[in-house]
N, C-alpha and C positions, 0 to 999 in steps of 0.2 A: 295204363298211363292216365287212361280220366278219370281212375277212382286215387291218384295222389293228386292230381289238378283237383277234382271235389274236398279234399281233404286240406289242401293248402288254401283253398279258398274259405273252408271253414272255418280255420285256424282265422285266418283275419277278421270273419265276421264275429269269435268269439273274446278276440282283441277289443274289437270297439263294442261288443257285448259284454263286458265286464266293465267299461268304463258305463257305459250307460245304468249297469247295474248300481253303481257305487254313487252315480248323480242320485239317481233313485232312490239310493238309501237314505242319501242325505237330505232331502227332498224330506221323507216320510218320515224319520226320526224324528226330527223337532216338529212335527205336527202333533206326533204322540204325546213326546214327552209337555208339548203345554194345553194338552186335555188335561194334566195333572199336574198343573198350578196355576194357583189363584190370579184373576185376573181383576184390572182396576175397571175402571168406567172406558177407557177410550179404548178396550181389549187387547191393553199391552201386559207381559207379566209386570208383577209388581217388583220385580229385582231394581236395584238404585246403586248396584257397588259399580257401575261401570263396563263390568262382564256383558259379553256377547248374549242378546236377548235369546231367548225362545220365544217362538210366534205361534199366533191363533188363525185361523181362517177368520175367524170373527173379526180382524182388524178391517176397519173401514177401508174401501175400495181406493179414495181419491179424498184426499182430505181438503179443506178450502185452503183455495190459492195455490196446489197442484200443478205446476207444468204440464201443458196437454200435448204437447211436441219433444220429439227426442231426435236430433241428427247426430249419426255416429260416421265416423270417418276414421280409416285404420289401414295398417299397410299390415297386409297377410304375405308369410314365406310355408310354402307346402315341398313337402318330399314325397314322393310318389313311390310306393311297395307293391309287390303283388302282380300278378299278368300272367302269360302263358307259356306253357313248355315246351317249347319247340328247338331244336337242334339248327341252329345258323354256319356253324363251321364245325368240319369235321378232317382229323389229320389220316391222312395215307401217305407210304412209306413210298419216300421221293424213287424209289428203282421199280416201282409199280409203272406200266407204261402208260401213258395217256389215257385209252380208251378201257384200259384198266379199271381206271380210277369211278368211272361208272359205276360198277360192280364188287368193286373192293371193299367192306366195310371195312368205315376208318372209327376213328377214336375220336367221341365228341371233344372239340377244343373252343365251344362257344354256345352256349344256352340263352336263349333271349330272357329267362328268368336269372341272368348272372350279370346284367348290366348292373349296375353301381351307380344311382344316378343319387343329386345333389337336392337342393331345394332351389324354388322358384316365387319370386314375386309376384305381387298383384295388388289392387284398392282392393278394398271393402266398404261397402256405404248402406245404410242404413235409414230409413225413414218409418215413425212411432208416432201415432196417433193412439192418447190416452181418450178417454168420451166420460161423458159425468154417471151414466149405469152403466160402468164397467166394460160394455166392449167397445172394440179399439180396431186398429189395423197398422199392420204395419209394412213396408216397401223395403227388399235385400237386392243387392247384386255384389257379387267378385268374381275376378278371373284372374288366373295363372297362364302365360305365355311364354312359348318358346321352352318349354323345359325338355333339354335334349342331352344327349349322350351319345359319343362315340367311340366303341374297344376296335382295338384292331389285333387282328391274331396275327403272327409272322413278323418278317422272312423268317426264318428256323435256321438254324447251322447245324449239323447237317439239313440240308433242305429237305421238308415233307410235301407232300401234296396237300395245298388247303380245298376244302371242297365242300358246296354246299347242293345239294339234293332237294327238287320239289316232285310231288305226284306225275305220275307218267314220265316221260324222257330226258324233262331238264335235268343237267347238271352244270356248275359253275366251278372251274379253276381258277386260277392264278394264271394268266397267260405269261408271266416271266418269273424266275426263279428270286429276283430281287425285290416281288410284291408282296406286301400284306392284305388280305380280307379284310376289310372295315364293314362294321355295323354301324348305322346312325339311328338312334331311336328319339322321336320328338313327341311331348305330346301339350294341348292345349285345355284347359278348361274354364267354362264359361257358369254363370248360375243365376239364375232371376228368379223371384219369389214375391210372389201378396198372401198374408195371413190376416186372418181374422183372428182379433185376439178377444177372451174375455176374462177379466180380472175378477177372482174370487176375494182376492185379498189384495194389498199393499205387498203381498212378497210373492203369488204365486197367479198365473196366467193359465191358462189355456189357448191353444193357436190350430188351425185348423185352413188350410188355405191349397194354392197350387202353385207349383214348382216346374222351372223348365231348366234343365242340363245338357249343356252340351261337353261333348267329351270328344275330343280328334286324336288321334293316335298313329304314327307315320315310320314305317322301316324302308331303309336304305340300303341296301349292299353295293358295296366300291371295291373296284384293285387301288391299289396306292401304292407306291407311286404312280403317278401314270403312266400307259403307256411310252415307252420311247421309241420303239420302232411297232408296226404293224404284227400281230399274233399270225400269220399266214401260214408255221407250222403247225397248226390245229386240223387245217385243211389236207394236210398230205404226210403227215408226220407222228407215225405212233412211237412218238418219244418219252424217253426216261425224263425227271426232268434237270438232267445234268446233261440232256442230248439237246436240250430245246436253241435254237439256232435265232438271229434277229431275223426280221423280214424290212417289208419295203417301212417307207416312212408312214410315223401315226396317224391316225385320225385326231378326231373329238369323239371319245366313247361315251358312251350314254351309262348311267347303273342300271349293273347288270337286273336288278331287284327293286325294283320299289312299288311298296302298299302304304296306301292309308286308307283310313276306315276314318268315320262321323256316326257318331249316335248324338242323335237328340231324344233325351226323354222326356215327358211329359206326364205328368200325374199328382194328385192330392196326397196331402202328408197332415198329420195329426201330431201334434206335442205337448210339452212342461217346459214354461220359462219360470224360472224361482231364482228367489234371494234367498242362498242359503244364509245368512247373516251377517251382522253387520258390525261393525268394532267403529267407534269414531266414524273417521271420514274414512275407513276402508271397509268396502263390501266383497261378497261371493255369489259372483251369478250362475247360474246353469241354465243349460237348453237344451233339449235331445226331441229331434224332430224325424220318423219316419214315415216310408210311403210307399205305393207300387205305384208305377208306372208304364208306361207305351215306349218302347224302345224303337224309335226311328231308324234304324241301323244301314250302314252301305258301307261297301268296302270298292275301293278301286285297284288296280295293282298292273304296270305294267313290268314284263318279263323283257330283257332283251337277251335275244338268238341270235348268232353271227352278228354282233352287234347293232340290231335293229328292234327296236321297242314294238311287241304284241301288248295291245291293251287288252282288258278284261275289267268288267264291274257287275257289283249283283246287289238285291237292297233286299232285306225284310224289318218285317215287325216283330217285336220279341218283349217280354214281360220281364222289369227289372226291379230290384230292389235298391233305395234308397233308405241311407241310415245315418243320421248328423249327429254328434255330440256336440255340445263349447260347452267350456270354462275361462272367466272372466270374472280378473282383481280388478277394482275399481278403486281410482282414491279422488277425494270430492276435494279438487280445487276450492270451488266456491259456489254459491249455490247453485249455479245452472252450470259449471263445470267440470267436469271429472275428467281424468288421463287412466286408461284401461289398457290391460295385458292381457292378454288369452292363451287357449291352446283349442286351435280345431280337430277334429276328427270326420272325415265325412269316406264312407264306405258305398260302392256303389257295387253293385252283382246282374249278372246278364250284361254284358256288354260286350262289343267287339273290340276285339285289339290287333292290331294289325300283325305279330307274329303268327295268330291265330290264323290266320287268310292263309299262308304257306299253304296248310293240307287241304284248303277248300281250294284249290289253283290247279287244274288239270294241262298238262303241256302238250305236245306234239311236236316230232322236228320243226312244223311251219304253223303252229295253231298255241293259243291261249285261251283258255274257256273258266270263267268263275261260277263253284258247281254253287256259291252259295254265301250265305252271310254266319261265319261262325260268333255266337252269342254266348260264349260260356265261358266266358272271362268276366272276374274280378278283381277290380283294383281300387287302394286304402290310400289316401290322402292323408295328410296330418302334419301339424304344425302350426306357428304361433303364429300367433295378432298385437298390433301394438295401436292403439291411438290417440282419438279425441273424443268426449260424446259431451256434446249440449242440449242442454234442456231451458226450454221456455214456454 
């Protein structure tokens, strides 16, 4: 099982490893190609038909009367791929009797890697100080909130047994035959960044700076409907579950399931910001920023038994990877102007995700113990940007 979780988490890093590649081509080509044509006095080519220049590093840094400030303001939508394998629900054959159902393997009917989730909103903001020899600095933050998802497996006709399974004794049912197993998956991301920049040219930067991420990630297990009367055949009752009988009146039940995990990372990154070129009042930016990082990690998770929540929590540190692409059309309003479109890419590896927590969660009929913080989850962000950037 963890050499396909290594292997599907490869696959994503070789996703945003071919776009990074293809920045980079783009990047270095026209570097080449205007080693090999002539250049004028100000070290632009000498082309005049209008066509998209090729450029020199030799082009001056900041030319006089340069804007030495940039504010960018942008509304980012991200969809979130990628996470860990872990089995949430599992069907057994409703004439299996209750305490059966333990011991019966059943046929996965819900994989935390089969949620189906959408995109999510957030700002983007930006602050760009140019300097008259070239270096500069500049100020990021975005974040995505609330981006959640909820599948529910059931009721079944014929009725199965829904069941989910953690380390040592727990097991979870369905306490009435007209419920379904719901997963809720949430997660949140936050990102702040200072780079130092130093401009070789008018089209190509270098940045070098520190980065802090935080990434929250939250599972849920619910019965749904809810209760209508009290489960008290549990206690005295090894029923089929076409035998299962009502009891007294409900409670307020608690989920039976819930973990969240918080990573904060922290670490330096190294990058290429370039103008791949320019046409009129429309340009092509790129960026691709990686890093390693300190992985702040903690997982919490409480379990309820006989419907009463056992907490558990555990924290380590743990070494992660950070990997960013952008691409970003630019069309120049007016001179301190422009209206921008993009497309993000931000890849993060070592991190906890709260599926993950399941197999590090030891039970007891009366106990919950967290043996740990599992770190070996990676998840791909990506998605567009849309906004404003001014220069003065």
């Amino acid at each position: 099982m963890q050499l396909f979780l290594r292997l599907f988490h490869l696959g994503h890093v070789l996703v945003s490893g071919s776009l990074l590649c293809t920045l980079l081509a783009t990047l270095v080509l026209p570097i080449a190609a205007s080693a090999q044509q002539p250049e004028n006095s100000t070290g632009k080519s000498a082309a005049t038909d209008g066509s998209p220049q090729a450029w020199s590093l030799a082009e001056p840094r900041l030319a006089e009367g340069t804007p030495r400030w940039t504010v960018s303001i942008e509304a980012i939508g991200l969809g979130r791929s990628g996470g860990t394998d872990q089995t949430l629900v599992a069907r057994v054959p409703g004439d299996v009797t209750f305490y059966g159902t333990a011991v019966v393997p059943g046929a996965e009917a819900l994989n935390s890697n089969q949620f189906r989730r959408g995109f999510s909103a957030g700002p983007n903001i930006s602050l760009t100080y140019h300097g008259n020899s070239g270096f500069g600095a500049e100020l990021s933050y975005f974040n995505i909130l609330n981006h959640s998802i909820t599948q529910a497996i059931g009721p079944d006709s014929p009725a199965d047994w829904l069941v989910m399974k953690a380390p040592g004794t727990f097991w979870q049912t369905q306490d009435f035959p007209y419920q379904a197993m719901a997963w809720k998956s949430t997660t949140s991301l936050y990102n702040a960044e200072v780079n130092g920049r130093f401009d070789f040219s008018r089209r190509v930067a270098m940045l070098a700076g520190f980065r802090w991420i935080q990434l929250n990630d939250g599972l849920q297990g619910t019965l749904t409907a809810a209760d209508i009367t009290a489960p008290t055949w549990k206690r005295n009752c090894n029923c089929t579950l076409s035998q299962i009988t009502p009891g007294d009146p409900a409670g307020s039940y608690p989920p039976f399931w819930n973990t969240s995990t918080m990573n904060n990372l922290y670490g330096v990154q190294i990058g290429v910001d370039t103008k791949m070129f320019e046409w009129g009042s429309l340009s092509l930016d790129g960026t691709i920023k990686s890093g390693i990082f300190d992985n702040v990690a903690e997982q919490s998770t409480g379990v309820s038994m006989q419907k009463k929540i056992y907490p558990s929590q555990a924290m380590t540190n743990h070494t992660a990877i950070v990997i960013e692409a952008d691409l970003e059309l630019k069309y120049q309003v007016s001179r301190g102007l422009a209206l921008k479109a993009g497309y993000k890419v931000l890849w993060l590896d070592g991190v906890a995700l709260a599926p993950g927590q399941i197999r590090e969660t030891s039970t007891t009929p009366s106990s919950v113990r967290a043996l740990g913080v599992n770190c070996a989850s990676g998840v791909l962000f990506q998605g567009a940007t849309a906004g404003l950037e001014y220069s003065f």
